[in-house]
N, C-alpha and C positions, 0 to 999 in steps of 0.2 A: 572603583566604579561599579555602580549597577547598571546590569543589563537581561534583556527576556528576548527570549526568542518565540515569535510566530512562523509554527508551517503550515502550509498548503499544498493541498494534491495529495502525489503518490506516497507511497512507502520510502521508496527514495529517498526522498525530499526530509520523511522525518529520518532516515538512519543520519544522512546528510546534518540533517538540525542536530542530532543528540551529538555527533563526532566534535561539530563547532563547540557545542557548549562545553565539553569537557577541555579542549583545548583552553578556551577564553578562562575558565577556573584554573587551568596551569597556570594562568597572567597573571593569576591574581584576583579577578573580577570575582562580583556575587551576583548569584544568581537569583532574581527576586521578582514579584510579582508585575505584569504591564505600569499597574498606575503608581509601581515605585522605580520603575527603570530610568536611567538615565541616557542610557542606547537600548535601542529596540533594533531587531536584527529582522525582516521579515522574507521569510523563506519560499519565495511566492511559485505561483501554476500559472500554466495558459494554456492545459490542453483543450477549455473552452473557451470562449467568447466570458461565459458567465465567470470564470475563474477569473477570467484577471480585471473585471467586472469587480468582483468581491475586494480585490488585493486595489485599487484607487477607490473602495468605498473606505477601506480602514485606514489607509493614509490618511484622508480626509479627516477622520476620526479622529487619526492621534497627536494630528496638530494642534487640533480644536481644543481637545481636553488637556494637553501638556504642550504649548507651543517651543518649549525648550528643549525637548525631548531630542537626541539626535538619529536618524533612519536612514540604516542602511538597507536598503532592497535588493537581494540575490535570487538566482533561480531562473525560470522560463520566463516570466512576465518582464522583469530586469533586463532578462537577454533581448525579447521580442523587443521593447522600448528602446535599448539600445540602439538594434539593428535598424530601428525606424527614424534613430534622432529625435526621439520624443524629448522634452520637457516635462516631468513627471513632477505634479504639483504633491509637498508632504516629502518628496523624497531627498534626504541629503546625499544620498550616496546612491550611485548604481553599481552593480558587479556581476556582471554575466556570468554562467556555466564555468565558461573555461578556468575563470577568475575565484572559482566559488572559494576552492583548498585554498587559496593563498589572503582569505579575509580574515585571519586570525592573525597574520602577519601586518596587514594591514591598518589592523586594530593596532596593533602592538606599536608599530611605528607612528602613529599618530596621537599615539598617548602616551608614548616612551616607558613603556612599560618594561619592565623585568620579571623574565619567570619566577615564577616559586621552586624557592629548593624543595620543599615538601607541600604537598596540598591534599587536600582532603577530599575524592570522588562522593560525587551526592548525586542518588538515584532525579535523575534529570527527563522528564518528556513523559507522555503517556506511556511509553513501552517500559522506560527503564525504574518507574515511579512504581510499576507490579512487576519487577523481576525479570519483564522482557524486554531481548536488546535486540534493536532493528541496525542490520549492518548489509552496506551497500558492496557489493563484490562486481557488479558489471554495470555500466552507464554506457548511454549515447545509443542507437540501430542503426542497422545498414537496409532496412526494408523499405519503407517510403511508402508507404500506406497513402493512397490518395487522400485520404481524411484526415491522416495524422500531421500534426506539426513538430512533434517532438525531436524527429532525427534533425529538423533547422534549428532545432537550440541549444540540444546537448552532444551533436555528431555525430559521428561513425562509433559501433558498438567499441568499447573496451575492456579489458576485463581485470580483475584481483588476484595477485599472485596467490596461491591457495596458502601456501607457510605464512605468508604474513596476515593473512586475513587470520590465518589460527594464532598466530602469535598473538594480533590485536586481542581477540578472544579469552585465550589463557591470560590477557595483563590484565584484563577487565574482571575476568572471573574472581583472581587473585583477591582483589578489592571491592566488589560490588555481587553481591545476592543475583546472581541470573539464572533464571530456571527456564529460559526457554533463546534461540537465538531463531532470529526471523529471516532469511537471509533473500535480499532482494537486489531487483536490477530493472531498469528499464527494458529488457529485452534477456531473460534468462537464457534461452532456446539460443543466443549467441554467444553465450559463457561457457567456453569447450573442457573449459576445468572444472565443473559444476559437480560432476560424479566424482573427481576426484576430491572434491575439497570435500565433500558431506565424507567419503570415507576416514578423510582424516581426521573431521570432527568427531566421527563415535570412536574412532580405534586411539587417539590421544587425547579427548578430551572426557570428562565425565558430565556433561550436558546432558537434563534427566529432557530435556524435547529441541526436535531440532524442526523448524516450519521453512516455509518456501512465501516469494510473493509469486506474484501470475507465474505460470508456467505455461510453457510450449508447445507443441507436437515434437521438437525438437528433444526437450526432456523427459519425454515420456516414452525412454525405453526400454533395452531391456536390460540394461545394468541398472537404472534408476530402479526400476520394478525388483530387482533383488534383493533390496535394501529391506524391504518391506517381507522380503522371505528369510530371513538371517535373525543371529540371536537377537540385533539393534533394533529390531521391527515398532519395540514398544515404547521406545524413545522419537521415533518420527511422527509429525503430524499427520492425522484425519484428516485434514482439509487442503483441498484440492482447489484453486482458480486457474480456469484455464480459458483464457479470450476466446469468442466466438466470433460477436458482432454480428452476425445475421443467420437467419434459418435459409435464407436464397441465395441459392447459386449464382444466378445471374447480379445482384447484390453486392455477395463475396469478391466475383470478379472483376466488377466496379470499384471495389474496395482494392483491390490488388492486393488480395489475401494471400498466403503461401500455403493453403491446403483445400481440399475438396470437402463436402459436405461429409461424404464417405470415410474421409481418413481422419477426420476429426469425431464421426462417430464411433470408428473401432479402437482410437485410443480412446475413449470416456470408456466403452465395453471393457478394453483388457484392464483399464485402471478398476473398474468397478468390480471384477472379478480377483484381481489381486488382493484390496483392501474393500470390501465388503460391506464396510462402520462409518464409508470415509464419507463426507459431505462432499458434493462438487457443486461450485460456483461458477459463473462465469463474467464475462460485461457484452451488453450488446448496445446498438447502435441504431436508434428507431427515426422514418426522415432522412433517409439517405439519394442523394440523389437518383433520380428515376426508381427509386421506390415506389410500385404503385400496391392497389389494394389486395391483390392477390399475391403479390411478391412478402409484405406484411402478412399474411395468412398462413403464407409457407413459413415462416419463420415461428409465428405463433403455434403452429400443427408440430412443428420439428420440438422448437421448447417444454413443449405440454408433453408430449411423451417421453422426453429425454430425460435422464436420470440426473439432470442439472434442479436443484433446489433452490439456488440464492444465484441474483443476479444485482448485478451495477447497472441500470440502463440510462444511457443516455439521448439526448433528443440531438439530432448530426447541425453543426454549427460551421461553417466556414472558416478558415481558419486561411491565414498569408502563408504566402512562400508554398503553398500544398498544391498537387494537383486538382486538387475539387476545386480550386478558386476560378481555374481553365475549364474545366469540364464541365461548369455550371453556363457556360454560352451556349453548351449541348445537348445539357441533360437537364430536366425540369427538376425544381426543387419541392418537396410535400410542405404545404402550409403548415403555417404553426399549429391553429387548430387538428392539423391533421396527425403531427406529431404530437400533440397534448394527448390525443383521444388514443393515440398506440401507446404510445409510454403508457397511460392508467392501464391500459390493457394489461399489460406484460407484471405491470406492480401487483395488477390481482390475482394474475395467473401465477406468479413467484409465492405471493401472500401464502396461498389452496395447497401449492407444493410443499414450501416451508412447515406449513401448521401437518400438513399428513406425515413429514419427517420427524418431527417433536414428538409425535403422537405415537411412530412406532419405538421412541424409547423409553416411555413410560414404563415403570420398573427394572428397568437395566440399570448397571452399577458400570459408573465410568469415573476415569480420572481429570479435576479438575485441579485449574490453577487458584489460586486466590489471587485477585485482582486488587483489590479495595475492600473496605466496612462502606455497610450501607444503612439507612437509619433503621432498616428490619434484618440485617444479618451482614453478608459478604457477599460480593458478586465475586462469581469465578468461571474460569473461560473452561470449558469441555476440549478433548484431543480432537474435534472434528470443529473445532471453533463458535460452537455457540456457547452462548454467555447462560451460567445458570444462577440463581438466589438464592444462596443456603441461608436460612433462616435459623441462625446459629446466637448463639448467648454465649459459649465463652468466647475467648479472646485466639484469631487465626493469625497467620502471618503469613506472607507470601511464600507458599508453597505446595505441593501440591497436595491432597486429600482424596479419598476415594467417596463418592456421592452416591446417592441413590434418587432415581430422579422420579417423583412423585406426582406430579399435575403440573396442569399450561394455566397460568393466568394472567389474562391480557396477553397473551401472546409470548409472554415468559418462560421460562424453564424454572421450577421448583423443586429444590431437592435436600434431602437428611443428609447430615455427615455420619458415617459407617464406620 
């Protein structure tokens, strides 16, 4: 049987996707393109409105164009529809959060399938397709963020035993080219083994980079900060995201955030003091209830001077089962117009910051991944995570190269291999 998997959303959701597909290639299955699938797996989001918006536009899609095709839908959107009693047209199967681990079993029994005594790993998903393997170690929060929906879909935080999360690692290593492991969670800052497990990556594995997805206040302390002072330092990634969601206080606290303006700016300080090279990112949240235009200004005044470069912004959408659904009888909501016109705001204001960051590393010499060939060279990802274009003629392979980075065109990073 062929079969493809679509994901949506976080980080998660794809370490999520690449663990299924390798499982489904234990069955036996092939892994092959959407318009030759026979199941299509789709790994859906609904931290927006527009997310699960997207995931019943592509159902639509893939009955139209293959009406034989059979779809299984898992993940938040799956789970939300569920908990609604929806009727979800395109979809043959639903399978919540909880349910997610046990759809390979699922498969299996429904096609009476039998493992393979032996089977062949084949680099599978954006991450594992260049060498990088996204692997999920904490799911579900226990915070409840008035705007978030998430802890209603995937629960109360959990976490990854750290030996077997390394275990997974060294089998994978074993057999598949990994030169970077990305190691994510819906809520990091609740995964109390998180120091621990990075230690036992660099001291038993030989993993030449080891990355993070969002991080916390929670992880940003002072055993985490040593890592980066130790012989391992140039094995960890430059790049830093760390949620903010608002430059106001009063905002924040609307939000039911778990830190002060304050404390969230002397961790970006001590972190930017430690690793000096590093990029920090964040995500914010533009259109939040009683947001008004000075509350936006503060937030805009905070980001423009903060040593944050890159940002995810989003425009604040209502979501079920959250407290904003209630606190919208109380609190006024900013018009769409209003949110269009802050959102470009913060895109331009990110843009000014981004390009002045590229531009102080014009002529430094950094280490990059190879990603892919491209029709003018190789794209490869930098240890602070931007992407650069070596404009290269022989022949690279995914691994890493030292660059020299030479000019910004169109917004790009251009660099010699050294």
């Amino acid at each position: 049987m062929r079969f493809h998997i679509l994901t949506f959303g976080c980080r998660v959701n794809a370490a999520e996707s690449d663990q299924l597909a390798l499982k489904l290639l234990a069955l036996g299955l092939k892994h092959v393109s959407i318009s030759e699938a026979e199941l299509v797996i789709i790994n859906s989001c609904a931290i927006t409105a527009k997310a699960v918006r997207e995931v019943r536009q592509l159902l639509n899609q893939l009955k139209e164009q293959n009406p034989g095709v059979l779809v299984y839908v898992t993940g938040c959107a799956a789970t939300l529809w569920e908990k609604n009693h929806e009727l979800i047209k395109g979809a043959d199967y639903l399978v919540n959060n909880l349910n997610k681990e046990t759809l390979p079993n699922l498969i299996q029994e429904k096609f009476s399938l039998k493992p393979e005594v032996v089977f062949n790993l084949k680099p599978l998903g954006k991450f594992l397709k260049s060498s990088r393997l996204m692997v999920k170690v904490q799911d579900g929060c226990d915070y409840f963020c008035t705007y978030c929906i998430v802890p209603y879909l995937r629960g109360r935080s959990k976490g990854a035993d750290p030996q077997q999360v390394l275990q997974y690692i060294k089998t994978l290593s074993e057999q598949l080219p990994i030169n970077e492991v990305i190691l994510s969670g819906i809520n990091l800052g609740l995964y109390l083994e998180f120091n621990q497990l990075i230690r036992l990556l660099l001291k038993q594995t030989k993993l030449p980079k080891i990355s993070f997805g969002s991080l916390y206040m929670e992880n940003i302390n002072a055993e985490f900060l040593d890592f980066y002072n130790s012989p391992f330092s140039d094995r960890l990634t430059r790049y830093f995201h760390i949620p903010l969601q608002s430059g106001s206080p009063k905002i924040l606290s609307l939000m039911r955030r778990r830190y002060t303006l304050e404390e969230y700016t002397a961790k970006l300080a001590t972190l930017s003091q430690t690793v000096p090279d590093a990029l920090l990112a964040t995500d914010i949240i533009v259109g939040f209830l009683d947001e008004t235009a000075t509350d936006f200004a503060a937030t805009y005044a905070y980001l423009e001077n903060s040593p944050l470069v890159r940002a995810h912004i989003f425009k604040y959408s209502q979501r079920e089962f959250t407290a904003g659904t209630l606190m919208a009888k109380y609190h006024f909501e900013p018009t769409p117009e209003e949110k269009a016109e802050r959102s470009a705001a913060l895109h331009q204001l990110f843009a000014k910051k981004l390009g002045r960051f590229q531009e102080a590393l014009l002529g430094q010499r950094r280490r990059a991944l190879i990603l892919r060939p491209l029709p003018e060279g190789y794209l490869g990802l930098l240890d602070n995570g931007l992407e650069v274009i070596i404009p290269n003629k022989e022949k690279l392979v995914n691994s890493f190269v030292n660059v020299e980075i030479q000019l910004i065109k169109l917004t790009k990073l251009l660099a010699k291999k050294v």
